[in-house]
C-alpha positions as CSV (number, residue, x, y, z in Angstrom):
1,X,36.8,87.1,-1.5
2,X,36.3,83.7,-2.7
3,X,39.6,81.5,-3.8
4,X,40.1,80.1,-6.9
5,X,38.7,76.8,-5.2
6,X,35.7,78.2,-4.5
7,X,35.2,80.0,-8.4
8,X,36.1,77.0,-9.9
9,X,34.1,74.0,-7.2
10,X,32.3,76.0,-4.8
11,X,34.2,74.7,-2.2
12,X,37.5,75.1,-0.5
13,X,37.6,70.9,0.9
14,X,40.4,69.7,-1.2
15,X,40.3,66.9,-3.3
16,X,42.6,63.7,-2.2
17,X,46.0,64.1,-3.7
18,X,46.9,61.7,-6.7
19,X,50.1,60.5,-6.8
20,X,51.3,59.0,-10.4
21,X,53.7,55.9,-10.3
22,X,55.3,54.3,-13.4
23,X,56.6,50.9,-14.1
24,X,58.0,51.3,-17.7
25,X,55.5,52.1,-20.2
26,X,52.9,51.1,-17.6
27,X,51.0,54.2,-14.9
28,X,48.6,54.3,-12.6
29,X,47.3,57.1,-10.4
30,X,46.9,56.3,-6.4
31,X,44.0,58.3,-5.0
32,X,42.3,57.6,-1.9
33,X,44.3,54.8,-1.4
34,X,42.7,53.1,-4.6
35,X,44.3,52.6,-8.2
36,X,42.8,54.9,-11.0
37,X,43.6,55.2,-14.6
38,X,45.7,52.2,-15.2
39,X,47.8,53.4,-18.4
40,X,49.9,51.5,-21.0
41,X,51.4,54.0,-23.2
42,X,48.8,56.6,-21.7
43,X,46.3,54.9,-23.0
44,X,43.7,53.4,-20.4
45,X,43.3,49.9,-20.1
46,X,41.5,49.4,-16.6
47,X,39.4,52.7,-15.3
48,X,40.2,51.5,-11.3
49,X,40.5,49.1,-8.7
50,X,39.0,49.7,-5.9
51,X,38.7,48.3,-2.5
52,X,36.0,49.5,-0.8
53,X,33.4,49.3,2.3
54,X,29.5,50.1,1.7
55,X,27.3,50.9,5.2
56,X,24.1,49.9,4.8
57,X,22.8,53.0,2.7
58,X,25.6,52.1,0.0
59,X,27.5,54.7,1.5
60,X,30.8,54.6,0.7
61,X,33.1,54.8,3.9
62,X,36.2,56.9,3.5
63,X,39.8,54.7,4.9
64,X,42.0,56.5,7.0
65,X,45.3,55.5,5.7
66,X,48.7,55.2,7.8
67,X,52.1,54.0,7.2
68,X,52.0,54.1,3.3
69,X,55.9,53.2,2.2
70,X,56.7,53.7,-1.7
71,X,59.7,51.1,-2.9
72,X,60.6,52.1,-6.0
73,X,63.4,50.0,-8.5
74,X,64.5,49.3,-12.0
75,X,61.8,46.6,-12.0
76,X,58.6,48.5,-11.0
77,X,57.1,49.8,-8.0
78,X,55.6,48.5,-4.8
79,X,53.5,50.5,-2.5
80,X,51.8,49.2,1.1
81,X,49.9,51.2,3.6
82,X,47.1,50.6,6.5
83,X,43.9,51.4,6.3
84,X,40.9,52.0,9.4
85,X,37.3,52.6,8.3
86,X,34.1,52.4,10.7
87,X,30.7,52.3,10.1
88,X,27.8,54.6,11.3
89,X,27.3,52.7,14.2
90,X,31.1,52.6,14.7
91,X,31.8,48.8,13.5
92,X,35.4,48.9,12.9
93,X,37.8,46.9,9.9
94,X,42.0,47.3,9.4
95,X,44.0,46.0,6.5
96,X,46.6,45.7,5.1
97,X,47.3,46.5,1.2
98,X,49.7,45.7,-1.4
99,X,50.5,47.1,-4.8
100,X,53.2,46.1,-6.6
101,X,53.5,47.0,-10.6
102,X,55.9,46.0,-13.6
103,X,55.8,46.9,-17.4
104,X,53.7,43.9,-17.6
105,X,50.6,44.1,-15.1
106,X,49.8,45.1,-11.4
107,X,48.8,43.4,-8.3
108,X,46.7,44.4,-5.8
109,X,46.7,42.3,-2.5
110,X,44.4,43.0,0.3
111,X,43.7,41.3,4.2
112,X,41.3,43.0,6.2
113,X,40.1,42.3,9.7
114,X,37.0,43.1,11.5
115,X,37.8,44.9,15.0
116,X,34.4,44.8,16.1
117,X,31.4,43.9,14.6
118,X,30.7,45.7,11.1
119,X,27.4,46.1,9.3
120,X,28.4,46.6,5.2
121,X,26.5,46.3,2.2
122,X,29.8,45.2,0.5
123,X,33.3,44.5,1.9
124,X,35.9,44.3,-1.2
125,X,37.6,44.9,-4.7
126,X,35.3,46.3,-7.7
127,X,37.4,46.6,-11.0
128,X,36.4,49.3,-13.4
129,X,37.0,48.6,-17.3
130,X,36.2,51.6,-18.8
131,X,32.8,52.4,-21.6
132,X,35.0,52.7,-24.7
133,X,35.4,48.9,-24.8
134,X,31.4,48.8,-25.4
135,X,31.2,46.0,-28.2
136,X,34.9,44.9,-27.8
137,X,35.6,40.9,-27.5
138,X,35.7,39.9,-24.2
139,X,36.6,36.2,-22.6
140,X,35.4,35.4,-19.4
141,X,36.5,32.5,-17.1
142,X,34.5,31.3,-14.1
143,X,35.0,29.6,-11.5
144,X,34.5,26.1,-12.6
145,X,36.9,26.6,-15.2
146,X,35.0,27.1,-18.2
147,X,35.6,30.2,-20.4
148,X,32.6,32.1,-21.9
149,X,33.3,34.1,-25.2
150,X,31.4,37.5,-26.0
151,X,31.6,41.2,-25.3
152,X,31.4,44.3,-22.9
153,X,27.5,45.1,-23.9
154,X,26.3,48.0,-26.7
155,X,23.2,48.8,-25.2
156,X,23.3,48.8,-21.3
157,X,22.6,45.6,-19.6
158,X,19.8,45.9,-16.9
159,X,21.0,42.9,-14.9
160,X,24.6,41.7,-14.8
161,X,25.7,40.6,-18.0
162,X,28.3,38.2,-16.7
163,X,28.4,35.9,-13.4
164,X,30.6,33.4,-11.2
165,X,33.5,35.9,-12.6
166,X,37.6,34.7,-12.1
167,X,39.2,36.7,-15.0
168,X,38.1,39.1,-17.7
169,X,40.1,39.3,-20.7
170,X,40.3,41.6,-23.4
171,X,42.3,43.4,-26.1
172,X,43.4,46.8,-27.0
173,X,45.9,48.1,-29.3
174,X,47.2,44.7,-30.0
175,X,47.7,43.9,-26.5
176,X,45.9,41.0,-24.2
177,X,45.0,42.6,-20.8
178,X,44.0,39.9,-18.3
179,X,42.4,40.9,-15.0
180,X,42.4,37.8,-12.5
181,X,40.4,38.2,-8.9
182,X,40.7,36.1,-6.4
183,X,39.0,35.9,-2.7
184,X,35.8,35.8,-3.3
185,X,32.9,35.0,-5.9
186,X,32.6,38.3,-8.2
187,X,30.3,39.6,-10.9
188,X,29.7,42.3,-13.3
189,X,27.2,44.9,-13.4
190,X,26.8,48.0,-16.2
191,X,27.8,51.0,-14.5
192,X,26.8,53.3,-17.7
193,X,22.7,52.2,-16.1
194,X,24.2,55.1,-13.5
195,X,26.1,57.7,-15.7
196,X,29.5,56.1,-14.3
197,X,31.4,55.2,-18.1
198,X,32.8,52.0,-16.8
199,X,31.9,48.3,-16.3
200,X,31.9,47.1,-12.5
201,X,33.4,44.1,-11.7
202,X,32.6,43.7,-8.0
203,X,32.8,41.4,-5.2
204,X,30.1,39.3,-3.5
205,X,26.9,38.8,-5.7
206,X,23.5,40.9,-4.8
207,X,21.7,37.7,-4.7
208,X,23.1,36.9,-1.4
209,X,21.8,39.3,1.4
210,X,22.6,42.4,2.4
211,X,23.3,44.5,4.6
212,X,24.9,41.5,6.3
213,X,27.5,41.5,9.6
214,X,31.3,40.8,9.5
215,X,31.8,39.3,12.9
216,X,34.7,40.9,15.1
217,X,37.9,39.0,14.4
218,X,36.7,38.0,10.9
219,X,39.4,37.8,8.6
220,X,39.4,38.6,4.6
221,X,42.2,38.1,1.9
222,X,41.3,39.4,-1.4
223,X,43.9,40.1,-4.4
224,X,43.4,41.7,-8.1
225,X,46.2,40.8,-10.9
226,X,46.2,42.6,-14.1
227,X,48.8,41.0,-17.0
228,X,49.9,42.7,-20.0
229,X,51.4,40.9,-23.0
230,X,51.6,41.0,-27.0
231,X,52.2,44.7,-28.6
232,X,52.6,47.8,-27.2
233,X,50.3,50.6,-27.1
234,X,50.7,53.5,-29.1
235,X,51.0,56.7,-26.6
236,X,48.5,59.3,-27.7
237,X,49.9,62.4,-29.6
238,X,49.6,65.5,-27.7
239,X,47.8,68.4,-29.4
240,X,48.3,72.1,-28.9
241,X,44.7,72.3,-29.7
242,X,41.5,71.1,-29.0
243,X,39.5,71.1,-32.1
244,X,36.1,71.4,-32.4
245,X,34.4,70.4,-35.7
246,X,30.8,71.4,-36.6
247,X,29.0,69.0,-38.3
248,X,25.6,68.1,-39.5
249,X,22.3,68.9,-38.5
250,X,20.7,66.6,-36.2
251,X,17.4,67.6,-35.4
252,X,16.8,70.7,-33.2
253,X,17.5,72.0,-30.0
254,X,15.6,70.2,-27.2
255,X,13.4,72.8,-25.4
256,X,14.9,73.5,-21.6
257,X,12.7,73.0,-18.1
258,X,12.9,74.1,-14.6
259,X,11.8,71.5,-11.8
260,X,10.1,73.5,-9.3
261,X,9.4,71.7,-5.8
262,X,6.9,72.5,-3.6
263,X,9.4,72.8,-1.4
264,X,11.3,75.5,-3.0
265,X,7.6,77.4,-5.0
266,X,8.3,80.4,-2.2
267,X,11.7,80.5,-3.3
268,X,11.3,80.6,-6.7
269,X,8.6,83.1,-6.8
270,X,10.6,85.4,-4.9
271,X,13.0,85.5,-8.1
272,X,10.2,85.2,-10.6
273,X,12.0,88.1,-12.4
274,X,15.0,85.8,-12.9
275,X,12.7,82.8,-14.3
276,X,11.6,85.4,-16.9
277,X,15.4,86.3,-17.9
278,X,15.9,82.2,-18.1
279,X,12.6,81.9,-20.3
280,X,12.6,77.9,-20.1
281,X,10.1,76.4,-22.9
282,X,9.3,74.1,-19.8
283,X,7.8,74.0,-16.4
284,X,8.0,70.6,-14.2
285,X,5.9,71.2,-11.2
286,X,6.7,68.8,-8.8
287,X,3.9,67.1,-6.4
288,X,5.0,64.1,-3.7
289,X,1.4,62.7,-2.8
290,X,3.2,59.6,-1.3
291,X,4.7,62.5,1.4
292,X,1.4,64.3,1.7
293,X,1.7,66.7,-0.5
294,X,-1.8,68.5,-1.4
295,X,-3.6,71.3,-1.7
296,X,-1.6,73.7,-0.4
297,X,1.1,72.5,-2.0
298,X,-0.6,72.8,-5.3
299,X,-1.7,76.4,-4.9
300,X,1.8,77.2,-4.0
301,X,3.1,75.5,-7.1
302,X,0.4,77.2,-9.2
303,X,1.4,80.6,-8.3
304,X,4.5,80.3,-9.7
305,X,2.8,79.0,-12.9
306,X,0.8,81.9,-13.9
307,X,4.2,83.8,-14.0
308,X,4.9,82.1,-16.9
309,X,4.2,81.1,-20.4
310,X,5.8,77.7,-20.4
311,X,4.5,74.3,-20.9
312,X,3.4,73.3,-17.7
313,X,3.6,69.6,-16.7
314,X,2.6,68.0,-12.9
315,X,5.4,66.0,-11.7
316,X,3.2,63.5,-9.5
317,X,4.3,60.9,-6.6
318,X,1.6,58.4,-5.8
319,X,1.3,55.9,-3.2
320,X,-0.3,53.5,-5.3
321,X,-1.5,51.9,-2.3
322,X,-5.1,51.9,-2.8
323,X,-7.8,52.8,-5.6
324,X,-6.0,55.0,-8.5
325,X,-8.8,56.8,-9.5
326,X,-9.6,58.0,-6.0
327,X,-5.9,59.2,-5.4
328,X,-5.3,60.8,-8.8
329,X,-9.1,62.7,-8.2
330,X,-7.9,64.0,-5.7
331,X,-4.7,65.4,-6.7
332,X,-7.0,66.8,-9.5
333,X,-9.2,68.5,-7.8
334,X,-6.4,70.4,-6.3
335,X,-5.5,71.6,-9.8
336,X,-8.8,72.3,-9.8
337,X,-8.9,74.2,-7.2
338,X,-5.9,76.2,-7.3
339,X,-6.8,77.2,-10.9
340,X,-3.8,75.6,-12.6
341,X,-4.2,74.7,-16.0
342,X,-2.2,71.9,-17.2
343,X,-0.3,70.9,-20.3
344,X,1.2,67.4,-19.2
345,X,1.3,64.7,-16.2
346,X,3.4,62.2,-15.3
347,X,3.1,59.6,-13.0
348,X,5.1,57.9,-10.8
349,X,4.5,55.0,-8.0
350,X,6.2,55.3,-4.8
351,X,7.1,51.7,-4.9
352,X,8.8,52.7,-7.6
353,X,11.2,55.3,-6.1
354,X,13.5,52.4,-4.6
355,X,15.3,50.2,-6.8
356,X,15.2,46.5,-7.0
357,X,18.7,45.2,-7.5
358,X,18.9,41.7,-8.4
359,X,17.9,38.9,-6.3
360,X,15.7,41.5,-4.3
361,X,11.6,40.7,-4.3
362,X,9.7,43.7,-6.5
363,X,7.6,45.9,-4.8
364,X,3.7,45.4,-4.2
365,X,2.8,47.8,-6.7
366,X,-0.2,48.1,-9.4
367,X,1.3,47.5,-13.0
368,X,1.9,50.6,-15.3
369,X,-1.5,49.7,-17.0
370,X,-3.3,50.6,-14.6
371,X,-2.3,53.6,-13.5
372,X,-1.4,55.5,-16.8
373,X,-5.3,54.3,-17.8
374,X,-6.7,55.9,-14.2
375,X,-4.0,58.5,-15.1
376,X,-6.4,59.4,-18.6
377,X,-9.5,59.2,-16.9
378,X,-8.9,61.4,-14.2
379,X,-6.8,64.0,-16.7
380,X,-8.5,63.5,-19.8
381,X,-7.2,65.5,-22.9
382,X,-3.6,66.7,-22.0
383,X,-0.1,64.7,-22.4
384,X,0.7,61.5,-20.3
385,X,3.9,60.7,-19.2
386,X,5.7,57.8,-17.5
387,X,8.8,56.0,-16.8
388,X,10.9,57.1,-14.0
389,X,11.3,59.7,-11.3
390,X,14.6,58.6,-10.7
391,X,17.3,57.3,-13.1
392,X,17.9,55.4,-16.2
393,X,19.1,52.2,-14.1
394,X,15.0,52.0,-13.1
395,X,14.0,52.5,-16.4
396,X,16.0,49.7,-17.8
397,X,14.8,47.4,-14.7
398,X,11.3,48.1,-15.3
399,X,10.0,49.0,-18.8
400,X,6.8,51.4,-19.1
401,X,4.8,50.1,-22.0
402,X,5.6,53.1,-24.0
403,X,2.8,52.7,-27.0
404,X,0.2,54.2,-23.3
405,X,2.4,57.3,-23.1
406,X,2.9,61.1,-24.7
407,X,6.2,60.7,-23.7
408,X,8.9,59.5,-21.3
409,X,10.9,60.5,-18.7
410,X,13.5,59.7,-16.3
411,X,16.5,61.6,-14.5
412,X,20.2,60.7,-14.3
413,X,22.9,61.7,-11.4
414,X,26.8,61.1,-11.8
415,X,27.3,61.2,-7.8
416,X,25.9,57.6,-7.4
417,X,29.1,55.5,-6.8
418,X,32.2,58.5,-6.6
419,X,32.3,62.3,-5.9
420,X,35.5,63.4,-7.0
421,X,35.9,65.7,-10.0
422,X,37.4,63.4,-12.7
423,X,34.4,60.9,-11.7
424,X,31.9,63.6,-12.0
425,X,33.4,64.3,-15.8
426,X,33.9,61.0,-16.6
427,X,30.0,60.0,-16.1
428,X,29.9,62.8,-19.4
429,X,31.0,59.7,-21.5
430,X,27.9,57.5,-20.5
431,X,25.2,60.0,-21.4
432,X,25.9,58.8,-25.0
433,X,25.0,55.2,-24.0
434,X,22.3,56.2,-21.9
435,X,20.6,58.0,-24.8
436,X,20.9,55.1,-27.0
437,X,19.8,52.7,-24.5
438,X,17.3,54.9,-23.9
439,X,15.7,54.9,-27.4
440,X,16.1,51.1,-28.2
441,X,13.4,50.7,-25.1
442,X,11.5,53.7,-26.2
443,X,11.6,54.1,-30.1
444,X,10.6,57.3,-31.2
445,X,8.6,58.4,-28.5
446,X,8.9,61.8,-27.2
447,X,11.6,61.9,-24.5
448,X,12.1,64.2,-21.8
449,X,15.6,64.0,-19.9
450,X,15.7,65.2,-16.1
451,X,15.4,66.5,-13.3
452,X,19.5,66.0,-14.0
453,X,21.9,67.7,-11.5
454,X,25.4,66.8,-9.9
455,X,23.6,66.8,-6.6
456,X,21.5,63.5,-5.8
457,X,17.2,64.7,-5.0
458,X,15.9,61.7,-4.4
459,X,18.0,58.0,-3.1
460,X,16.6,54.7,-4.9
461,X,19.8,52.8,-3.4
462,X,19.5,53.8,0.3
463,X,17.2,55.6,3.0
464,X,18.6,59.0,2.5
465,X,20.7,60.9,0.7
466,X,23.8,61.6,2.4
467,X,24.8,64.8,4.4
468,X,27.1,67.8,3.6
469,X,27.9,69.5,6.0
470,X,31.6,70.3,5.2
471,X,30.3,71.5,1.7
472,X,33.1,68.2,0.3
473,X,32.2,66.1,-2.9
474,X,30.4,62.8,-1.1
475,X,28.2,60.3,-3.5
476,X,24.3,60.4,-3.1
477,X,24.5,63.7,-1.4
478,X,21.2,66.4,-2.0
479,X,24.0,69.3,-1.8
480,X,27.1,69.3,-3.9
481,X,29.2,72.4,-3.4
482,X,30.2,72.5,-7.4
483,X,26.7,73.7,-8.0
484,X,27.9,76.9,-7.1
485,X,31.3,77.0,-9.2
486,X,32.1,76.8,-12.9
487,X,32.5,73.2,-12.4
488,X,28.4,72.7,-12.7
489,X,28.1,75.5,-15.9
490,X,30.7,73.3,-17.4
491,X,29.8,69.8,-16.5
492,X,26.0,70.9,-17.8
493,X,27.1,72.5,-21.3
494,X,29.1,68.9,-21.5
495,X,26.4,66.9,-20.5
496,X,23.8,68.9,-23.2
497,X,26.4,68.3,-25.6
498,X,27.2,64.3,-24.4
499,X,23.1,63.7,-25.1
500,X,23.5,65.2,-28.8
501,X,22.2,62.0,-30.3
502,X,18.9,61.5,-27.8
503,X,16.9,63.2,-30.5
504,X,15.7,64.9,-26.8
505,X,12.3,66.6,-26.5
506,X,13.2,68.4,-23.7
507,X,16.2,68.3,-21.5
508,X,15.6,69.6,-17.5
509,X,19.1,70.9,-15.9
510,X,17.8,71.6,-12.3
511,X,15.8,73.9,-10.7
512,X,15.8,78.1,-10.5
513,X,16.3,78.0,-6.5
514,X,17.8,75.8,-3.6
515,X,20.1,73.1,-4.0
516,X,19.4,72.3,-7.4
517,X,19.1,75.7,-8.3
518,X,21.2,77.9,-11.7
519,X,20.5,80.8,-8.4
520,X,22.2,80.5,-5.4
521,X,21.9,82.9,-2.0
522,X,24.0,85.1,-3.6
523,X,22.4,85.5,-7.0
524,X,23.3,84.2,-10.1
525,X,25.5,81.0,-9.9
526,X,27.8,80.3,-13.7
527,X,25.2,77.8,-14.8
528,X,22.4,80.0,-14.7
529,X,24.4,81.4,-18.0
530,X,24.5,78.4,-19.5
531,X,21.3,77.5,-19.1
532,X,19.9,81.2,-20.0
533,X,21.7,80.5,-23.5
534,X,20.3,76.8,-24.1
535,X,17.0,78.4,-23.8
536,X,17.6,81.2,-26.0
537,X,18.4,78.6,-28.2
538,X,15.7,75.7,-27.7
539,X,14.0,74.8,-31.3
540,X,16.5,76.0,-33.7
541,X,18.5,73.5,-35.8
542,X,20.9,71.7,-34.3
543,X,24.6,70.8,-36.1
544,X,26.4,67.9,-34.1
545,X,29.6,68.6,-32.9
546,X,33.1,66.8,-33.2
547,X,35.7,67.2,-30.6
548,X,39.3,65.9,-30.8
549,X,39.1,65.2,-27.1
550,X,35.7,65.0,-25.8
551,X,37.1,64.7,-22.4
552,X,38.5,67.8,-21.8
553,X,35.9,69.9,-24.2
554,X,32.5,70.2,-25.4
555,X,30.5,72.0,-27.7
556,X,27.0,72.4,-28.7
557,X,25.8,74.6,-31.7
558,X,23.3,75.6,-33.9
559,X,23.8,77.2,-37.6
560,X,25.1,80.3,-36.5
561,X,25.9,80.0,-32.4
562,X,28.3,78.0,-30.7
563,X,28.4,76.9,-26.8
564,X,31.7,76.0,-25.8
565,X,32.8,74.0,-22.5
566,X,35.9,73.1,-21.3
567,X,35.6,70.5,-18.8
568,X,39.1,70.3,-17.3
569,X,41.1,72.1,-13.9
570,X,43.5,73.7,-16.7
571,X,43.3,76.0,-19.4
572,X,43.1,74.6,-22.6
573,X,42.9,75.9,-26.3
574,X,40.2,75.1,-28.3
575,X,40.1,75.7,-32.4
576,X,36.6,75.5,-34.3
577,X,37.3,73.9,-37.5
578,X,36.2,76.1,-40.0
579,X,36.1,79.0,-39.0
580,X,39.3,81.6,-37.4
581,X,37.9,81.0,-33.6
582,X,40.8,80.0,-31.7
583,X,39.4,80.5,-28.0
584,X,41.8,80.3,-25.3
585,X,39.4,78.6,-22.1
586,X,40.1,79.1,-18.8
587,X,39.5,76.5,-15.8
588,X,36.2,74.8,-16.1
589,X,35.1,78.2,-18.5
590,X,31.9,78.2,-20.9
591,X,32.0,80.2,-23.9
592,X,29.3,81.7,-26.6
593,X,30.4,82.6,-29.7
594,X,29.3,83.1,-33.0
595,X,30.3,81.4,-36.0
């Protein structure tokens, strides 16, 4: 029988325990050996501080942690502890760290050493400020001295928005919050561009290079102070109830797809009687030509079509490396050939498929022009659609002129930069930016969101994704245990709920099979549910929907159907405004009621 883990995660791995400390009015969690949630009043002022150690794929290495000594007074608090982390080819760093918090601020002191030599793609603190300030007042002094006056962005920045960083400083709730970093030059990047609903302040500019080697015996001393000073801040007041508020219509339902991969077409014609039960308005076939995909693939992928009456669209990888029209012929003679009858294609470079942080040369790669216009040529008469396979970070990078398109696409993943549960939730609160973002570079255009699961299908950051064995919650991973738990039903109703405002076409929550899939080897998984319901309800008028804590639940509804998502570890209460439903939710539960 499974364990509550398992229901709930789809996995019995743990989570890292958090431990809570308080100095006065002032908390923070300590997870990992990291500060989360940093809390005047329990209210968050600075998301995390993290020290960290990226190999060369951007993977994030896990610290073992020793000796970790809590001294606590009528002042505040101080923790230390060691830490060890090695590399993948066993490059080993120690240090040292200090925390030490008062009613007015925190420090966090590191000094690492290398042990042997250590490849890393970064090698110190990031500071999280978290999305809510978007538009807030923000002072920034650099290095020189000078201050620059402006504000956490709106719409997310593509590049960094600030450079040459010393201290942040901002306001909340009457109260200045300083953050001062010291021991090396640091910037800013927008973490919403990944689904993450912070800001990331982070050490050692992408402009320099990377990976880069940390000779043995190197030594590093870096150190993040957070201050505190003018009024207090007003502690949130508990409620016994969550309440949900219908509201007014905006727009209608967006129609629900299924990726299917060549990879998984067997797989997924094997429970062809369960893609009937789902019913998705949409069918994303998807083709890598850059891998060598072809015709077999394509008859394979066009089997599973003619079980359906969906809107088919071809999902194709190019290589882009020679003529367009003689690389898009032939994928469409395949089509052709394998009798599949097309509503849509969209096209995607392979150069494209890696991202190009800052500082980093673009790829050789034809410009969007011309291959959206081989693109018509070659599939004359049916929908053309562009943008990104991968996520809304690429799409902000590199622009598709939009005005060539039927409509545009990209994906999103909330396992890019942290793995644990809260993080996972948390990205829920960037989906709103990302929409918006979204349609200030789009406009009106038809817009299709997804492939977008909890587990990572394709790495612009790295070579790989990462392995999972031990079924645990690791960044850029292809296979994330909570697919299989409530966790994934909830964290999906939330995130269809989070892109209310996208004015969405259609929105694509995974695949029917493998590790992407609402089925899992033993039948239905709780998503499948959730997604069986969003297609049931695909078209009809939409109502937006009001919660009085949008972090622990969600709601989507039409006139006269409700979904409702509680995206917390605990039971919580939920009361629709309105109407007598007072539904009590268990553990990561989804709901469907009527109202």
């Amino acid at each position: 029988m499974s364990t509550r883990a398992e229901i709930l995660c789809g996995t019995a791995v743990p989570e890292p325990p958090v431990l809570r400390f308080a100095a006065g009015p002032l908390s923070f969690d300590l997870v990992g050996g990291n500060v989360g949630a940093v809390r005047i009043g329990g209210v968050e002022i600075v998301r995390g501080i993290q020290y960290l150690v990226r190999d060369h794929d951007w993977g994030t290495l896990s610290p073992a942690i020793a000796d970790l000594v809590v001294m606590q007074d009528t002042i505040g608090v101080t923790l230390t502890y060691n830490a060890t982390v090695r590399d993948p080819d066993g490059g080993t760093l120690t240090y040292a760290a200090t925390i030490a918090a008062t009613e007015s601020g925190l420090d966090f002191t590191v000094e690492a050493r290398a042990e042997s030599d250590i490849t890393t793609n970064r090698l110190g603190f990031c500071v999280l400020h978290p999305a809510h300030l978007a538009g807030a007042p923000l002072s920034v002094e650099h290095g020189d001295g000078s201050v620059e006056h402006a504000a956490f962005p709106e719409l997310i920045a593509p590049w960094q928005p600030f450079t040459d960083i010393r201290a942040l400083i901002h306001q909340q709730h009457g109260a200045t919050i300083a953050c001062r970093l010291d021991g090396d030059v640091f910037e800013m990047e927008d973490q919403r561009n990944w689904s993450d609903a912070s800001y990331k302040t982070y050490v050692r500019p992408l402009a320099r290079p990377w990976p880069y080697r940390v000779p043995a015996g190197s030594v590093d001393r870096q150190s993040v102070r957070l201050s505190i000073e003018g009024a207090a801040i007003v502690t949130p007041r508990a409620e016994a109830a969550i309440t949900i508020t219908p509201g007014d219509g905006v727009g209608a339902m967006p129609r629900i797809g299924l990726v299917v991969s060549a990879a998984e077409a067997a797989a997924t014609l094997a429970a062809i009687d369960a893609l009937a039960t789902i019913a998705p308005q949409d069918l994303l076939l998807s083709l890598r030509v850059d891998r060598g995909e072809g015709a077999a693939e394509m008859a394979a992928l066009a089997r599973v079509a003619a079980h359906t009456n969906a809107r088919i669209t071809l999902e194709c990888v190019i290589a882009a490396s020679g003529d367009l029209d003689e690389e898009l012929g032939a994928v469409a003679r395949h089509v052709a050939t394998a009798g599949l009858a097309l509503d849509g294609i969209a096209v995607f470079p392979a150069p494209d498929l890696q991202s190009t942080p800052p500082g980093s040369a673009w790829p050789s790669c034809p410009p969007f022009e011309a291959i959206y216009a081989a693109a018509r040529r070659v599939f004359p008469g049916i929908a053309l659609g562009g943008g990104m396979f991968s996520y809304f970070t690429e799409l902000n990078r590199k622009r598709p002129p939009v005005e060539l398109l039927d409509f545009v696409t990209h994906a999103t993943c909330p396992i890019v930069h942290a793995a644990d549960d809260r993080s996972v939730m948390q990205t829920l609160e960037a989906i709103p930016h990302i929409v918006h973002s979204a349609r200030a570079i789009i406009g009106a255009a038809p817009y299709r969101l997804g492939p977008s699961t909890i587990g990572m299908r394709q790495n612009p950051y790295g070579s790989r994704t990462m392995d999972n064995p031990d079924r645990g919650r690791v960044p850029m991973a292809s296979v994330d245990p909570r697919q299989d738990g409530r966790f994934a039903a909830a964290w999906a109703l939330g995130y269809v709920a989070a892109s209310e405002a996208g004015g969405l076409e259609t929105l694509t929550p995974g695949a029917l099979t493998g590790p992407f899939g609402i089925l899992g080897p033993d039948g239905e998984r709780p998503v499948f549910d959730v997604v069986r319901h969003l297609a049931t309800l695909a078209g009809a008028p939409r109502r937006g929907c009001g919660s009085s804590a949008p972090d622990q639940a969600r709601a989507v509804a039409t006139d006269d159907i409700m979904l409702l998502a509680n995206l917390t570890p605990e039971p919580r209460i939920v009361q629709v405004e309105g109407t007598p439903h007072r539904v009590e939710l268990d553990a990561y539960e989804t709901r469907r009621i009527e109202i």
